[in-house]
N, C-alpha and C positions, 0 to 999 in steps of 0.2 A: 889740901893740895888741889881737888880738882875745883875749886873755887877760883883760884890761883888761874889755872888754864885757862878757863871760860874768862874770866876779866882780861889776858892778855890776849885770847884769840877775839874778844869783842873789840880792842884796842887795837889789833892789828886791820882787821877788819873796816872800822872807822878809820881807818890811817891813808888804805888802799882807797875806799869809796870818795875822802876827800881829793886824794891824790889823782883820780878819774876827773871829779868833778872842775878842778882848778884845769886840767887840762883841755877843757873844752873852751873855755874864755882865749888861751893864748893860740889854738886851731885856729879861732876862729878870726881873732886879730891880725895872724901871717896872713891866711885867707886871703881879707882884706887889703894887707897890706902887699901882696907879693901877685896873689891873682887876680883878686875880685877886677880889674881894669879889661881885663879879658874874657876871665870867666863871671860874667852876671849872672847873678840867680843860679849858678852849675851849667850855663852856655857854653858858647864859644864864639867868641866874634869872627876869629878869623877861619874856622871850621864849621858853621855849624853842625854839622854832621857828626862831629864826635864832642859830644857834651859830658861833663862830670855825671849827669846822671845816672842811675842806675850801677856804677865802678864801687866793685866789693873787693879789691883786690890790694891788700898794702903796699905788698910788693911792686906791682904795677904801677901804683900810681908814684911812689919814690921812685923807680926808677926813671918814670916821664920825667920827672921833676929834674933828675939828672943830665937824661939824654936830652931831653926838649924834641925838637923837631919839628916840622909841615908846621912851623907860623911861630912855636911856640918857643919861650927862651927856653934856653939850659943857666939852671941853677948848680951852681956848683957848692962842695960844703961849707966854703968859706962865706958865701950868701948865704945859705940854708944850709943849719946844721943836719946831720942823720935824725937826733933826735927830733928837731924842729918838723923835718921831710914826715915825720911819722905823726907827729899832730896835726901835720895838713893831710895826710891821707885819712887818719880817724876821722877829723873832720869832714873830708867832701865826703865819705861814705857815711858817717850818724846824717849829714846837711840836705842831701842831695838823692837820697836811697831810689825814686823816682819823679 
């Protein structure tokens, strides 16, 4: 039996770690596809003064994503899903840390 555990907690384990790993490629593609025109390299063209750099905060950054503001669009859910909003904050925070 405890065989049993350790092969399905290894499997679960492997399931989550793939499941990380695939969500870094489509972060990084919305990125791309949604900011990178603004945000270069975690800049800001039309701020430089407030750049993705150094923003650890998930909440923070989905909600920019929402409100927009000073230059920046507002994404609303039907462009950027919630889930979506949360792999582009994973991302600028693993991309951008400084």
């Amino acid at each position: 039996m405890k065989k049993i555990s350790v092969v399905v907690a290894l499997v679960a384990v492997a399931a989550f770690s793939a499941n990380a790993f695939a969500s870094a490629p489509k972060g990084e593609a919305l990125f791309k596809e949604k900011c990178a025109v603004c945000h270069p390299d975690g800049g800001n063209i039309m701020n430089p003064k407030e750049t993705l750099k150094g923003l650890k905060d998930v909440k923070f950054i989905t909600g920019k994503i929402r409100s927009g503001g000073n230059g920046m669009t507002k994404f609303d859910a039907k462009t950027v899903s919630d889930a979506d909003s949360k792999l582009l904050a994973d991302y600028i925070i693993k991309t951008f840390k400084k």
